[in-house]
N, C-alpha and C positions, 0 to 999 in steps of 0.2 A: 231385469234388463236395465244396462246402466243409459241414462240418458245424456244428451248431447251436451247439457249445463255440468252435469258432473264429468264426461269427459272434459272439456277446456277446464273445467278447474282442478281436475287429477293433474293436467300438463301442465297447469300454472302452478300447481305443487314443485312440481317432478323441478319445472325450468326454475322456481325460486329456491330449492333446495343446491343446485349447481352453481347459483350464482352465490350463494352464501357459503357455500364450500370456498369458490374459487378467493374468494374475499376472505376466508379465514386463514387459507391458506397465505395468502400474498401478508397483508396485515398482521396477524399472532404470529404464524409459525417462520416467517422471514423467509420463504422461498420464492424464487424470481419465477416471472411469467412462462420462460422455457420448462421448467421443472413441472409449475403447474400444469402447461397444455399439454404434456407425459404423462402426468399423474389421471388425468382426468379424459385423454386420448380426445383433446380437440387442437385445432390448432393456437397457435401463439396471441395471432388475430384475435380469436374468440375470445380469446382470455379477459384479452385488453377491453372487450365490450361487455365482458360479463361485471370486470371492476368497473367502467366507467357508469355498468348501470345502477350497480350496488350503490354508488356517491348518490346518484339521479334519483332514487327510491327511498334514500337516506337509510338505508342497511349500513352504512357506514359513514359516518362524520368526521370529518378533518377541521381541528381548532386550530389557534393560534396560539400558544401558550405563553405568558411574562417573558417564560427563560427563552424563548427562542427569536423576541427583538433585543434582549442583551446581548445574544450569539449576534442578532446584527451589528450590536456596537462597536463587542472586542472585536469583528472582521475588520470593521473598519481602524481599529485601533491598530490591531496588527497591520495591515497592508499599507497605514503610514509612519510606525516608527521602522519597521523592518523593509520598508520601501519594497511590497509584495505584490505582483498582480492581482491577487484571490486569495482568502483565507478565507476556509469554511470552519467552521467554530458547531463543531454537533452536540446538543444540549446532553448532561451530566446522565441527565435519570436517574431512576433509582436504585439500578443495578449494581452489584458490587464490579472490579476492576475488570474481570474479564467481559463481562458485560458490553461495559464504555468501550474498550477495546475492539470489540463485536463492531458497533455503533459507525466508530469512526473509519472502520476495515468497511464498514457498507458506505460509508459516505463518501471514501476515496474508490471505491469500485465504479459508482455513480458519475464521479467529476472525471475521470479517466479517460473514458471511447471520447469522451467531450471536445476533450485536449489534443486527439492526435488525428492525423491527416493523412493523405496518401503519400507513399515515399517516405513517410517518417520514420528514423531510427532512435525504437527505446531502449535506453538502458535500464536493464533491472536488477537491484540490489540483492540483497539474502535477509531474511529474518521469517519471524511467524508472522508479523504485522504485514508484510508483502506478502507471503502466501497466501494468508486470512483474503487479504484485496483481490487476490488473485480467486482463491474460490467465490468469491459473491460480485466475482465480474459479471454481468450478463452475454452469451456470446454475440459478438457482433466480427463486421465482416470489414475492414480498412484496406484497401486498394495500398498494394503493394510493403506493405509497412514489415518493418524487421523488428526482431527482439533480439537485444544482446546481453549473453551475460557478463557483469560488470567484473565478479571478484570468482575466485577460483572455487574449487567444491571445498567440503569439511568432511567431517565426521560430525554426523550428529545422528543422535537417536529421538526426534523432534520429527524427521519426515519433511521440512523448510529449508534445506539444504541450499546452495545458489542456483544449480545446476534445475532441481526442482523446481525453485520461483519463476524461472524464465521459462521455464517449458509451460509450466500452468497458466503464464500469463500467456505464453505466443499460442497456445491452445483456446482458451476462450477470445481471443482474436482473431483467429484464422492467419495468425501473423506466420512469416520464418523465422526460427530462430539460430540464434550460433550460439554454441555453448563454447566453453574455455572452459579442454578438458586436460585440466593441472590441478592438484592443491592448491587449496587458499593459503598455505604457508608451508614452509618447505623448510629440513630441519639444520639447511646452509647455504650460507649464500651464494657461496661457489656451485653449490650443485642448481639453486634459481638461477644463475647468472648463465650458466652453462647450457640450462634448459629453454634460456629465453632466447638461447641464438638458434636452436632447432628450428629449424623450416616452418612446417607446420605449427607448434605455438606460436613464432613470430608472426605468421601470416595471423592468427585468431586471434593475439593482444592488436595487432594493426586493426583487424575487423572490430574488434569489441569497444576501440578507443575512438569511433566513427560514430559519434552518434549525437544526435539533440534536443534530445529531450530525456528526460530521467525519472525514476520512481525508485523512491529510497525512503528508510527509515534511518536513525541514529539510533545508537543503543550510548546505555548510561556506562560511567567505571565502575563495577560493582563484583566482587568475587561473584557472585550469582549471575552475572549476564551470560547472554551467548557467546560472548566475546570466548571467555572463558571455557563452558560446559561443549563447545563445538572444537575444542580444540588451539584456536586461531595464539590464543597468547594463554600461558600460566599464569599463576595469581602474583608470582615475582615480578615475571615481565610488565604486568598489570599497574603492582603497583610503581615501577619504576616510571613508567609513563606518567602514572598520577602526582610523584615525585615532580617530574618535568613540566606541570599545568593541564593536563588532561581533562579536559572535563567531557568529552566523548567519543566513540569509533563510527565512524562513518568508510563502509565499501572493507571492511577491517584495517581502516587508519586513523591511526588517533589526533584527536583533534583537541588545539588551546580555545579558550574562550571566546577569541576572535573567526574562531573557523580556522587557524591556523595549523598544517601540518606538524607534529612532533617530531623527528628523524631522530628511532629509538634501534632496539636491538632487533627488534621482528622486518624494519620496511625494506631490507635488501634482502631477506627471505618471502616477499610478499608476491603473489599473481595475482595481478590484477589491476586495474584503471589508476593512474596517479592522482591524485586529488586535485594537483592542477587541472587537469583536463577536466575536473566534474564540475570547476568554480565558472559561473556565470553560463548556465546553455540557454538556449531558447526558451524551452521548461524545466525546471526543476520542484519534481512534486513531493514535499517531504509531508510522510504521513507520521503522524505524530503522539501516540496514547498514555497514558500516567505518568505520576508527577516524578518519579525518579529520572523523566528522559527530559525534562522541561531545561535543565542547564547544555544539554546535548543538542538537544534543537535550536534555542538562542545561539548556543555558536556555530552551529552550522548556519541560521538566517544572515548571521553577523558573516560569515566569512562567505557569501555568494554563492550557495548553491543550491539556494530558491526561489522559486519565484509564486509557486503555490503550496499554499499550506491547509493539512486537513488536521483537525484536532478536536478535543473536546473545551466545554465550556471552564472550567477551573483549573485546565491545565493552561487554556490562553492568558486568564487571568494571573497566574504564578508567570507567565510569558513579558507580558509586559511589568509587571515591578520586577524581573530583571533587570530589563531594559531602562529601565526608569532612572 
């Protein structure tokens, strides 16, 4: 016969195995609290007191580490050469690139519900670094808010498409979304120009060019980017641009060192947001991962179209001796 001592300490078994579950879970394997309280069929609530008890019992300890008051410094360093309201600077680790990548796609998911308000319209870009943020958004719920997409769809066999970014993102928000449904590049100008006086696209470029706040990556000039592998420009077109001072595509427009637009062979075939209209919004969050994009982000902070930057810790530091 089991007695009353070893029952409460069977359930204090049973409850300290749950809680060490839910703390493995959230901690090691990177899944957020909703995912959790699925996995383990309690509510969201519960989650959140199963970790805060884990911290309270010390099943789980949280330090401070060297590298993470250097991440305080280059914030500050960045947010006064590049005149930013926030730069989150998420330390290196020890993981290889896609890792850090990981890292700073969870650390711009975090800084995001943050940033936006009731009534607000986002703009969202195209890449894997926006989808990445887009899946380790946590869903939350923002009174009235809209999602637009900025640049027109592709081809791609990646699954990050534009049309996919916005809808991942207006889904983990509970947001509306409008997509702009055209190609991201069209194979003449005549036939963009043609298709930009149709009704409906007209009406969706007016809607998608409505907005204030923004979530974008830069991609580097590189045969290997997206720019390229999604279709958007050839490796001629590519390099003509690079010819002309390119140093990155932002929204698929190319951009000089200053943030300047290029007006090349592709931008009267293009659908999508003018880059005037991206310079200076209320927010502009550019998330930003490995060193190949660090010349691409400098010019986009240089030409106005951010005001929040998420990155890692040696990518800010290649950031500022740019700048320097």
């Amino acid at each position: 016969m089991t007695s009353n001592g070893e029952r409460r300490q069977a359930r204090q078994v049973n409850g300290d195995n749950v809680i060490i579950e839910a703390a493995w879970l959230y901690y090691n394997d990177g899944l957020n609290q909703s995912d959790i309280a699925t996995k383990l069929n309690v509510s969201r609530a519960t989650v959140v007191n199963y970790l805060q008890e884990a911290r309270e019992r010390n099943f789980v300890t949280i330090t401070m580490a060297p590298e993470v008051f250097a991440g305080h410094r280059l914030s500050l360093e960045l947010e006064g050469k590049f005149g930013l309201a926030k730069a989150l600077v998420i330390p290196d680790g020890t993981g290889d690139q896609a890792s850090v990548s990981n890292r700073v796609a969870r650390g711009a998911s975090r800084l995001l519900p943050s940033l936006l308000g009731p009534g607000d319209r986002l703009g969202v870009a195209w890449g894997k670094t926006i989808h990445d943020v887009a899946e380790y958004l946590e869903p939350a719920v923002i009174a009235d808010l809209t999602v637009l997409q900025l640049v027109g769809s592709m081809t791609t066999p990646y699954g990050f498409s534009a049309d996919v970014c916005s809808s991942y993102v207006a889904r983990r928000l509970s947001a509306r979304c409008i997509n702009l449904h055209v190609p991201a590049i069209l194979s003449d100008q005549a036939v963009a120009a043609q298709l930009r006086k149709e009704m409906l696209i007209a009406n969706q470029l007016d809607e998608i060019s409505n907005f204030n706040k923004t979530i974008f990556a830069v991609g580097p000039c590189l045969p290997n980017s997206h720019v390229v592998s999604s279709g958007v420009a050839n490796v001629e077109e590519l390099q003509w641009y690079i010819d002309h001072g390119a140093k990155g595509v932002l929204c698929g427009r190319f951009i000089d060192k200053d943030g300047n637009g290029i007006e090349g062979p592709l931008d009267k075939r293009m659908m999508g947001v003018s880059l005037d209209r991206m310079r200076k919004p209320e927010i502009g969050i550019l998330v930003s991962a490995g060193h190949d994009r660090v010349n691409a982000a400098v010019a986009a902070m240089r030409g106005d179209y951010v005001t929040h930057l998420v990155t890692h810790q040696s990518s800010a530091e290649a950031m500022l001796l740019k700048h320097s």
